[in-house]
Backbone as CSV, one residue per row, in Angstrom:
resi,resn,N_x,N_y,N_z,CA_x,CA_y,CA_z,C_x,C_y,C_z
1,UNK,0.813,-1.156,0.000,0.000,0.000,0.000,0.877,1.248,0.000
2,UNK,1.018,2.214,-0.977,1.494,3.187,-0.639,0.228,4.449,-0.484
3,UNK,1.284,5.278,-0.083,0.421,6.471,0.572,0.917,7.532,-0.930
4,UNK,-0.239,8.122,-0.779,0.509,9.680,-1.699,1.213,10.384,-1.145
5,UNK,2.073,11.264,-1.682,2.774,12.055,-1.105,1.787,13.474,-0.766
6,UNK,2.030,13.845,0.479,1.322,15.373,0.589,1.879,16.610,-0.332
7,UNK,1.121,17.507,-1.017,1.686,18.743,-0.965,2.193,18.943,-0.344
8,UNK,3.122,20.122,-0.671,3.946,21.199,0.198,3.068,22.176,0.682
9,UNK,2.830,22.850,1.695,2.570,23.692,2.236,2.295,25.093,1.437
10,UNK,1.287,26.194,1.027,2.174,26.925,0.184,2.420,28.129,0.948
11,UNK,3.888,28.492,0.176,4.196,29.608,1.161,3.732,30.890,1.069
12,UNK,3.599,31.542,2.219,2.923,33.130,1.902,4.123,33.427,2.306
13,UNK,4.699,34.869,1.346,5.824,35.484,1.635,4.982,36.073,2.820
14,UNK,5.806,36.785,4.313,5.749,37.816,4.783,5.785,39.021,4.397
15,UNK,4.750,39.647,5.082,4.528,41.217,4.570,5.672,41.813,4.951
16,UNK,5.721,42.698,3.751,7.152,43.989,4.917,6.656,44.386,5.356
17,UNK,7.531,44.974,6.495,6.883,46.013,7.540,6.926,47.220,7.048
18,UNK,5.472,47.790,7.892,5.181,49.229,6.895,5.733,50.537,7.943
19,UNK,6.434,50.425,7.538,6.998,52.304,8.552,7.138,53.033,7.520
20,UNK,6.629,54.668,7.955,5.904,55.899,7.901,7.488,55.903,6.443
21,UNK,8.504,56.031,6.862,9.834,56.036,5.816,10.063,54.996,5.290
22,UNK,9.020,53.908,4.723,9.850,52.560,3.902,9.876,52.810,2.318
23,UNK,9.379,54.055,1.859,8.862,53.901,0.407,8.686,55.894,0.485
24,UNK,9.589,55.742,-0.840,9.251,57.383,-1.524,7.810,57.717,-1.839
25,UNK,7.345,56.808,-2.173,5.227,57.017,-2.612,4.952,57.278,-1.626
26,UNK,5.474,56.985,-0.393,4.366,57.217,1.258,5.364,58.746,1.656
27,UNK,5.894,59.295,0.732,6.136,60.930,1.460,5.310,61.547,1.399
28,UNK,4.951,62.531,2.054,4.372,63.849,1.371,4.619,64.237,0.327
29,UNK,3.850,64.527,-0.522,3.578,65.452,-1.929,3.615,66.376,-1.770
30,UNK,4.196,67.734,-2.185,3.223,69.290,-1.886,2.949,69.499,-3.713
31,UNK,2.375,70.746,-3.876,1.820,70.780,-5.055,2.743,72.043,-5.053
32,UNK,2.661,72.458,-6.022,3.974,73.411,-6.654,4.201,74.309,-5.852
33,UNK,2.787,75.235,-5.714,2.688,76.641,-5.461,2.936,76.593,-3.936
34,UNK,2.587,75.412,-2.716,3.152,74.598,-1.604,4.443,75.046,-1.504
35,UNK,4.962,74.638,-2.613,6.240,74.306,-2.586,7.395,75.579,-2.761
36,UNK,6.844,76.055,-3.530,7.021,77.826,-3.713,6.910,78.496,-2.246
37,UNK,6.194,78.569,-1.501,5.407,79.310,-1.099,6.457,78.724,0.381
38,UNK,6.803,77.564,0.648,7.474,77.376,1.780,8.900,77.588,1.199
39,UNK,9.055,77.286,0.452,10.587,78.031,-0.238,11.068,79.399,0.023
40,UNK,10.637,79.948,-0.355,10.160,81.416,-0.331,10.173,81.857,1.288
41,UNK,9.397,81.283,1.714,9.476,81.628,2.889,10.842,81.325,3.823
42,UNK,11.180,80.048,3.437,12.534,79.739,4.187,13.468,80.391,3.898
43,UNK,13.602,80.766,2.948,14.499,81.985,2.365,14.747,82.740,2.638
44,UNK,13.153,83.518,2.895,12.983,85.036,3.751,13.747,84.742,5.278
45,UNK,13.718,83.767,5.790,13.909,83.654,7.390,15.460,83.348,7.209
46,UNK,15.589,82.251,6.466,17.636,82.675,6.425,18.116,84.061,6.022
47,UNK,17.488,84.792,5.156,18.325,86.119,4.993,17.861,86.791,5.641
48,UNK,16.784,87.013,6.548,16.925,87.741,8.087,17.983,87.200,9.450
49,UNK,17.904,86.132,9.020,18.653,85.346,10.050,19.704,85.838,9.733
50,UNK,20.598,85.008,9.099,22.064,85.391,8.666,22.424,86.945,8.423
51,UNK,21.570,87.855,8.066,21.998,88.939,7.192,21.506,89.875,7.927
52,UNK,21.823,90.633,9.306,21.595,91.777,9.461,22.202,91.924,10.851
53,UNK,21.321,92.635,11.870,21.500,93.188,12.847,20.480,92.323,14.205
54,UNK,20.795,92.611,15.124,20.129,91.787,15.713,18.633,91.852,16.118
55,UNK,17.945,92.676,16.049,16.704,92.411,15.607,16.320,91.337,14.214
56,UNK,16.733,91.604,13.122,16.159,90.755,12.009,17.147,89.171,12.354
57,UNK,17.961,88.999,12.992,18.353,87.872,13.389,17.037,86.630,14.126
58,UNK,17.059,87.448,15.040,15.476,87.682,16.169,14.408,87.402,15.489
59,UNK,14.008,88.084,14.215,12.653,87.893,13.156,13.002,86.926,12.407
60,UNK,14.456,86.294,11.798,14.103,85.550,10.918,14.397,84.511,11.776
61,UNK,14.967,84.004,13.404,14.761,82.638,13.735,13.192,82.552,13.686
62,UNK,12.661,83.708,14.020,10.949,83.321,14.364,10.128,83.263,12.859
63,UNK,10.616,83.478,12.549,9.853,83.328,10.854,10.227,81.801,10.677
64,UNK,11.667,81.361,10.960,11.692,79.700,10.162,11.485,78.948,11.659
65,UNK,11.436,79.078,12.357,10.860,78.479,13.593,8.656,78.050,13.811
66,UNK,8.848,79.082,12.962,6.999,79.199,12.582,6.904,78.702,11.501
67,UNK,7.876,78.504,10.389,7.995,77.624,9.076,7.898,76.408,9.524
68,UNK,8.572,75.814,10.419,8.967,74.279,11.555,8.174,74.182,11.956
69,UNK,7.435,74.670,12.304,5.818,74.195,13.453,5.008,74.222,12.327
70,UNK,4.609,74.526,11.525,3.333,74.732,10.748,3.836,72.691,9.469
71,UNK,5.120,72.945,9.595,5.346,71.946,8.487,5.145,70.649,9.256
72,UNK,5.662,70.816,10.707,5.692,69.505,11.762,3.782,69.382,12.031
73,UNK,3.092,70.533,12.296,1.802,70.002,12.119,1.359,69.180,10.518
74,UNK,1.667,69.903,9.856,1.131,68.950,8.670,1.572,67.722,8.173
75,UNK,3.099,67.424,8.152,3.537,66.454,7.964,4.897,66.136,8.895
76,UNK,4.905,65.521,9.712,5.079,64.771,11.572,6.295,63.952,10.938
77,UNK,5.818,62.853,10.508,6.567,61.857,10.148,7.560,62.521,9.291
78,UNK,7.692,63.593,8.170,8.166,63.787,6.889,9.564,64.526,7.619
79,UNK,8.614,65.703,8.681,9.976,66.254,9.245,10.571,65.510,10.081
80,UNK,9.903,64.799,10.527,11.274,64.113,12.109,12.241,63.279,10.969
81,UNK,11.599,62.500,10.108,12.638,61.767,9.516,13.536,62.764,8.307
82,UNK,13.075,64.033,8.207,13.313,64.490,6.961,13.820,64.119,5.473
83,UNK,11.919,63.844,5.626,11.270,63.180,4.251,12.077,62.131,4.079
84,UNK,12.463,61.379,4.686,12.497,59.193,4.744,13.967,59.134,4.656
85,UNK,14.572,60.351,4.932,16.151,60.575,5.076,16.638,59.289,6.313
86,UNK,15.872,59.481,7.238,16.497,59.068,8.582,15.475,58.187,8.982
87,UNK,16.006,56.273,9.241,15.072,55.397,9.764,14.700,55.557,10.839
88,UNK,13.990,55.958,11.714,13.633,55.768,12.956,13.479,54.330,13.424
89,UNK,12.706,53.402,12.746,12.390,52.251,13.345,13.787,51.553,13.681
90,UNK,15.142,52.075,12.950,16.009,51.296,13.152,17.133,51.406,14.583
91,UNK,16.589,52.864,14.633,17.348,53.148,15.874,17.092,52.221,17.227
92,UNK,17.980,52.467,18.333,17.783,52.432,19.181,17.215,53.434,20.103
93,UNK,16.347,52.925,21.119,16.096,54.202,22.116,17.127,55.386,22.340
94,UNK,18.134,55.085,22.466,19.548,56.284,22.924,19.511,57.197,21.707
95,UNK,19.819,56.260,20.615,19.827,56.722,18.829,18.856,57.698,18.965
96,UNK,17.558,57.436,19.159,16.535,58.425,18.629,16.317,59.973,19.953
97,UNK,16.847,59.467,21.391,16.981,60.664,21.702,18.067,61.584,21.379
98,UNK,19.268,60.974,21.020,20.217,61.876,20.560,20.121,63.153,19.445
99,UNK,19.292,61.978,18.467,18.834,62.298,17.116,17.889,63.430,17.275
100,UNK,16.886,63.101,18.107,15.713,64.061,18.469,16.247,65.515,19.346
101,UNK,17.423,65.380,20.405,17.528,66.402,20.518,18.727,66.991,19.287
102,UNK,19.390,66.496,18.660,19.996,67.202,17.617,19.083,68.226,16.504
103,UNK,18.108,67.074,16.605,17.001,67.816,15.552,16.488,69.024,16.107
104,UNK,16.077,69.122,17.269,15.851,70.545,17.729,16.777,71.452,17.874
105,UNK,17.983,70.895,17.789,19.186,72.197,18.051,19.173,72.784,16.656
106,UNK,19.199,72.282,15.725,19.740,72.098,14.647,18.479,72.398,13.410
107,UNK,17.215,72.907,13.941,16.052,72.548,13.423,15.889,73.580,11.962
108,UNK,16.731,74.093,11.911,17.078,75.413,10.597,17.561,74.826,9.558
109,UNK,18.611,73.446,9.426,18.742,72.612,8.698,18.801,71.315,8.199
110,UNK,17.641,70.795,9.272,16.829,69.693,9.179,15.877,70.110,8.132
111,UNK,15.196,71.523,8.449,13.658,71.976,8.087,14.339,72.370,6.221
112,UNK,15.633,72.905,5.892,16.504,73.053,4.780,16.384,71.522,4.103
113,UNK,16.623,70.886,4.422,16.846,69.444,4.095,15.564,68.842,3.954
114,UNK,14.521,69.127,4.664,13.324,67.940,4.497,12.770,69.098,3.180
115,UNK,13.198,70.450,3.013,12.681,71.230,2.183,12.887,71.050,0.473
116,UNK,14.540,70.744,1.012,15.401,70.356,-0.952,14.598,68.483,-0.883
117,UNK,14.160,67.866,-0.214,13.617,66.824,-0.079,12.295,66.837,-0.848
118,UNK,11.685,67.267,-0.028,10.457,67.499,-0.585,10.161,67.963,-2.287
119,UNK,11.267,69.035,-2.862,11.518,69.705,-3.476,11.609,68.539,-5.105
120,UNK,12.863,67.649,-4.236,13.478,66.501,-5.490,12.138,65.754,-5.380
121,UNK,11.708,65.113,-4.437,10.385,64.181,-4.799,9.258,64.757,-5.963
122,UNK,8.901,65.830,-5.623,8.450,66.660,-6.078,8.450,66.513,-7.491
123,UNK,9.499,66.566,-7.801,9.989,66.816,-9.269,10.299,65.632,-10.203
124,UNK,10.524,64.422,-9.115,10.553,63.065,-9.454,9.498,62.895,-9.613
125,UNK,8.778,62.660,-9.135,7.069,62.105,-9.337,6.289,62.625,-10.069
126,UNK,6.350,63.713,-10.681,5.687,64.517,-10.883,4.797,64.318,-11.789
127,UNK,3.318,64.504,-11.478,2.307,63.574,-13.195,2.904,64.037,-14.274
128,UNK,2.502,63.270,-15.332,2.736,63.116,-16.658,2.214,64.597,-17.586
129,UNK,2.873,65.604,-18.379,2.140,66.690,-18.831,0.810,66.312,-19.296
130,UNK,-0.341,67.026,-19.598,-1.500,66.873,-20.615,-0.863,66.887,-21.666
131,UNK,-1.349,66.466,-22.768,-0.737,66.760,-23.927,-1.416,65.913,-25.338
């Protein structure tokens, strides 16, 4: 008497894991004039910053400091990692407080960086003309 042989089992690959930075499609988008429009603005706040006297020093940290809060409300994930630059999930606890308080010291060219970020995606993705 023989027996049949069983199938094999079939395999389901495992899902990847989905974190907020695994994939350029899961960034934020901005739409041009977005994109302009926080440009522009970051601009204005470095050449007050850098370029004067100490009052407009004074106005332009608070101009890109109010650029940083308005961008961290809208997109959380985009700035802490600036835009899928930096894994979080991979860190360690120590890693991410270090990281986190660097990011606040430093938050003028993090917010520069998630900006030329945003900027290249932007321009990568960008739909197809009408035509």
């Amino acid at each position: 008497m023989q027996t049949e042989p069983t199938p094999p089992a079939a395999i389901v690959p495992a899902p990847a894991p989905s974190t907020p930075s695994s994939g350029v499609f899961q960034l934020r988008r901005y739409g041009l004039r977005a994109l302009i429009f926080y440009g522009v603005w970051c601009a204005i706040g470095y050449v007050l910053m850098f370029f004067g006297n100490a009052i407009t020093d004074t106005v332009g940290l608070v101009v890109v400091f109010a650029e940083a809060l308005l961008i961290y409300g809208i997109d959380r994930e985009g700035l802490k990692t600036m835009n899928g630059l930096i894994a979080w999930g991979q860190l360690n606890s120590a890693q991410r407080w270090l990281l986190g308080i660097a990011e606040v010291i430093v938050f003028p060219l993090t917010l520069a960086v998630y900006l030329i970020r945003s900027i290249l995606v932007a321009r990568r993705y960008a739909p197809p003309a009408r035509g």
